[in-house]
N, C-alpha and C positions, 0 to 999 in steps of 0.2 A: 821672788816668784818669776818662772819665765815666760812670762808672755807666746800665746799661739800664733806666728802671725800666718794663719792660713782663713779662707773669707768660712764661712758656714756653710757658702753652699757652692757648689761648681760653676765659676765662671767664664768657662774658657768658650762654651758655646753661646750661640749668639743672641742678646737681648729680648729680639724677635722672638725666641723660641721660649725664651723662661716667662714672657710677659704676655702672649696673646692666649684671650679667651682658649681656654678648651672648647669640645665638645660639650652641650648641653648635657646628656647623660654622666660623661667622662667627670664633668667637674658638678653638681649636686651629689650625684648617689654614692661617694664617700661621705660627705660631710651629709644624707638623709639616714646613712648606717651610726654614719656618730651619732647625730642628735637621739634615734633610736635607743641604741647601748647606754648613751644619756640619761633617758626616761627609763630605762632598764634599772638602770644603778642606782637612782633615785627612787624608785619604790620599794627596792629591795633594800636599801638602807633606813627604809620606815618600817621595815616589817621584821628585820634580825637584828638580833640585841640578845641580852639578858631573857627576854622573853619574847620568843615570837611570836609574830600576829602574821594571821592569811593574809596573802595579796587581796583575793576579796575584801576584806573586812577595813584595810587600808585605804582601797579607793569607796567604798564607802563613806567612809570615817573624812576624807577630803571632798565630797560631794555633798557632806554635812547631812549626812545618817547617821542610822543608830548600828554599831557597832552589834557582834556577839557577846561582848563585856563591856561594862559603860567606862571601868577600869581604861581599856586600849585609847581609848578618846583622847583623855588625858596624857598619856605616854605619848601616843604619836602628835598630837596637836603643842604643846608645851615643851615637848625636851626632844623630839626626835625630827620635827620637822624645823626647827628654826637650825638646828646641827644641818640638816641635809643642805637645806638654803648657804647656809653659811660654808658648808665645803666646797658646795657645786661652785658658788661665789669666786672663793678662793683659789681655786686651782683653775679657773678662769683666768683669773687675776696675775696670778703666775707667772700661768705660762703663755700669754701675749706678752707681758713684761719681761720676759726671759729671751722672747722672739726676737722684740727689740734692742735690746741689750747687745744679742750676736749678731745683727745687721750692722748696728752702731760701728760695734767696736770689731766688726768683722773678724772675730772669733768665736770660733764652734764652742767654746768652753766657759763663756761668758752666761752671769747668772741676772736674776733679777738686782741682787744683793752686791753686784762689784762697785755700785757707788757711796756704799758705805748707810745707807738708809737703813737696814737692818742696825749693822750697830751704833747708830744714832739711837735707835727705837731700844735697844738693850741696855745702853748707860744710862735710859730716862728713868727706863724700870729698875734698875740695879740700884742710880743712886737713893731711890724710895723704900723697894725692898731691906737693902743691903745698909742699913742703919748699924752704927758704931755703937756695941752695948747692947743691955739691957733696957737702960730707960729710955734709947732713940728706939728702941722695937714698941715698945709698950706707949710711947708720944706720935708715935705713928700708927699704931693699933687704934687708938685715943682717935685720930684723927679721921680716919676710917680711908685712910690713905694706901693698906695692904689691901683692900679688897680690889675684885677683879677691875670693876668701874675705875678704881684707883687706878690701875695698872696701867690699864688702854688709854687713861689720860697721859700718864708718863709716860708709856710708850710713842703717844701722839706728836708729844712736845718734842720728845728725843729724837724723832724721826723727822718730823717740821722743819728741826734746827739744820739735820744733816742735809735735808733739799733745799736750804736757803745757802748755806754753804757751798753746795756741789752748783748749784744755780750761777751762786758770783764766781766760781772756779771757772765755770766754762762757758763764761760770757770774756773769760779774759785768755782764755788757752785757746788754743789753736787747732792743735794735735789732740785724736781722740784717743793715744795712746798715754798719753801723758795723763790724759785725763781718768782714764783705768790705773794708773797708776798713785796719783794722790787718792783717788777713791780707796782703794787699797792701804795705803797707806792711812788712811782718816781711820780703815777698818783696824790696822792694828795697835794705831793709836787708843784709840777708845775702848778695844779689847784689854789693852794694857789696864785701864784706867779703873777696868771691871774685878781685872785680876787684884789690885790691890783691894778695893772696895770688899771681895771675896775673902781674903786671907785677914781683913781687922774685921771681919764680921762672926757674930756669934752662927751656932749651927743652925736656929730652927731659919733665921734668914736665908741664911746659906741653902738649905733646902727649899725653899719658898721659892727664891730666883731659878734655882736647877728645876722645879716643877713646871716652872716659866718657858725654860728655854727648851722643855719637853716638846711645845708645840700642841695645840687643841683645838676643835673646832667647839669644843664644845661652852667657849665661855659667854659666846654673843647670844644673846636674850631676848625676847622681842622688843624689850626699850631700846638697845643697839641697834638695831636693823633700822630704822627710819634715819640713821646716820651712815651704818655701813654698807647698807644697801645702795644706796644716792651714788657714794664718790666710789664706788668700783663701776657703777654702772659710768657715770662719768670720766671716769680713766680709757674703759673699754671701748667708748663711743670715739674718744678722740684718739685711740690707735686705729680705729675704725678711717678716719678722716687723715691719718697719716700713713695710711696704705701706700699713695703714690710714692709720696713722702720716703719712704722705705723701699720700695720698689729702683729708683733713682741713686739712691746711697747703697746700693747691692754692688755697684762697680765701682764704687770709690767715687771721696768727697770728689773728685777733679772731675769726673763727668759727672755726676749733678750740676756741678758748677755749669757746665756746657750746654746742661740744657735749661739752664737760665735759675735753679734753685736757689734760694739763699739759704746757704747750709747749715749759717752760724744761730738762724731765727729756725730751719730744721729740730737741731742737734737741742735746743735749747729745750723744743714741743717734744723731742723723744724723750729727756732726762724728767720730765716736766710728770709726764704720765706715766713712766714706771715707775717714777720716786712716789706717784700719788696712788698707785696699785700698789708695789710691795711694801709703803710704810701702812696702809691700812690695814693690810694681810697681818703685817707683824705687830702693828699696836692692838688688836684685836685677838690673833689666834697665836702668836707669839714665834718666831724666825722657824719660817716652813720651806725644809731644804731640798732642795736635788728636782722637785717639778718644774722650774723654771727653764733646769738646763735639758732635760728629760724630754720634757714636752715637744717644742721645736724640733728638735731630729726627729720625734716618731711622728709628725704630723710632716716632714719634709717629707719623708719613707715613705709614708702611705699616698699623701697624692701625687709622689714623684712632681714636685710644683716648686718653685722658686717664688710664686706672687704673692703677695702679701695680702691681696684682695681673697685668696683663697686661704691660707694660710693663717688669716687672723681668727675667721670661725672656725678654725677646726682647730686652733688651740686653746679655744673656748672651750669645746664642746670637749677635745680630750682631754685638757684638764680638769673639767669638772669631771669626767668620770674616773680619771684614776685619784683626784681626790677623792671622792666618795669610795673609792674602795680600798685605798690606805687607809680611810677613817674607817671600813666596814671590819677593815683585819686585826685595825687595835685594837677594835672593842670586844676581839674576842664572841663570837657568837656562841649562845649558851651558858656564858662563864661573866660572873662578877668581875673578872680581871679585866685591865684600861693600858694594852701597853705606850709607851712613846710614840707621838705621831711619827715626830722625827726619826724615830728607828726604821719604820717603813717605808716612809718616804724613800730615806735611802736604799732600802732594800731595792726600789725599785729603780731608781734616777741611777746609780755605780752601777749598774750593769749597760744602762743604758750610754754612759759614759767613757767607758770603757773599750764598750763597742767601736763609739767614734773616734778613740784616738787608733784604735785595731785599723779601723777598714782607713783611715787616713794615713796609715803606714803604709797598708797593702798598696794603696795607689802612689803611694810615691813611688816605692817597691817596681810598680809596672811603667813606670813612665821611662 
């Protein structure tokens, strides 16, 4: 694969001008329009489904009223609102983790997923689903090891493993390029590893994994959430606290260095907290693509901002909304049908992607 090596974002003007406070107005009322469309998208994804229910009877139903149907209670309390939490979550989760990633490795094309943490998290699941046979399907059935709780635990351990590994990698590497590249490399190592697991596996397996690798928000439970909830909120807090952090590593390790960073105890807190946002995204709702990379350019776009102190809530805020409305389009509103989260996602992230290698042409083009 060939590596981007152009930085994320334009460096050619001077520090001074990508890092000082805006204007009070200039730098809230994007990120009070996000948060807005936020709570926009989040109500509207309690209220359209299968069956819809009024916005009224929604913020009711959350303010712990009585509903127009005592039916609606149950839908939006139990299966619609711990989904909502858990998208908004996730595509928080993301796309800070995606941010970082392209700071890191100062490539625009850089995902949450190039350190191989996703496919840590899919050989955990693979090797549990993807049982040899009939009687390894049915001693795992037995063990209640296919079910979703199963899943996320395999998933957990697979992903764990890949951040203890990428952890000793890059306490002893150097170069951040090298380091996208064994990541890379782990990925298609452990891809390989799936492929066979895939081909000696029987079908109803085989489908069980591919249902997996679909992507859903909809598996995390209310027993989940006092787990999943904690370590995204604690991922998010310490990109929050590696603002500067980020900000410093926008011109390259060498001036960080200069201004007195230690970039190897940096580099070690950035792997540290995407590895522990995108393995929980993926042990949980299962490899969620293209927001990671998506996210960051439309939130660079929109504040026209380079700082990372602005830049980190606003890929909060728009990843949680464009998760909750990939999650709002596969559910098909009106209709029993559930498509691929993963479908949508990319509908939305490949155009977005696409874009940035277009207009990175264009300006080479004019220089």
């Amino acid at each position: 694969m060939q590596t981007v090596d152009t930085s994320p974002i334009n460096t050619s003007q001077t520090a001074s001008v990508q890092f000082t406070w805006p204007r009070l107005g200039a730098r809230w009322m994007p990120l009070v329009l996000l948060a807005l469309g936020l709570l926009m998208a989040f109500i509207i994804s309690l209220g359209i489904g299968s069956i819809n229910i009024p916005i009224p009877d929604i913020i009711t139903i959350l303010l712990g009223g009585e509903p127009a149907r005592a039916t609606w209670t149950t839908i939006v309390l139990d299966f619609r609102l711990p989904k909502a939490l858990t998208a908004l979550l996730a595509g928080a989760a993301l796309g800070v983790s995606g941010l970082q990633m392209q700071t890191l490795f100062r490539n625009p094309l850089a995902d949450p997923f190039v350190l191989g943490v996703s496919s840590g998290a899919s050989l955990g699941v693979a090797l549990v689903v993807l049982s040899i046979g009939t009687t390894g399907a049915v001693l795992l059935a037995g063990l209640g090891l296919t079910s979703d709780l199963g899943l996320t635990v395999a998933a957990i351990l697979g992903s764990s493993l890949a951040l203890v590994i990428v952890l000793l990698v890059a306490a002893r590497v150097q170069s951040v390029m090298t380091l996208l590249i064994l990541g890379l490399m782990f990925g298609y190592g452990t891809g390989a590893i799936v492929s066979l697991l895939l081909y000696f596996s029987i079908s109803e397996r085989i489908q069980a994994y591919i249902n997996w690798t679909f992507g859903s928000f909809a598996g995390v439970t209310w027993r989940q959430m006092p787990i999943f909830i904690p370590v995204i909120l604690i991922g998010l807090a310490t990109a929050f606290l590696l603002s500067k952090t980020l900000n410093a590593m926008l011109l390259g390790e060498g001036y960080a260095r200069s201004m007195g960073l230690n970039v190897k105890r940096a580099r070690l807190g950035l792997i540290a907290s995407t590895a522990l946002l995108a393995g929980t995204v993926t042990a949980f709702c299962g490899p969620i693509g293209f927001l990671g990379i998506a996210v960051p350019h439309l939130c660079r776009s929109i504040l026209n901002t380079s700082d990372h102190r602005t830049l980190i809530p606003a890929s909060i805020l728009l990843g949680g909304i464009l998760a909750l409305i990939a999650d709002l389009i596969a559910q098909v509103p009106g209709s029993q049908i559930v498509l691929p989260l993963n479908a949508i996602t990319a509908l939305i992230g490949a155009p977005v992607v696409i874009w940035v290698i277009l207009r990175r042409n264009s300006i080479r083009n004019t220089i």
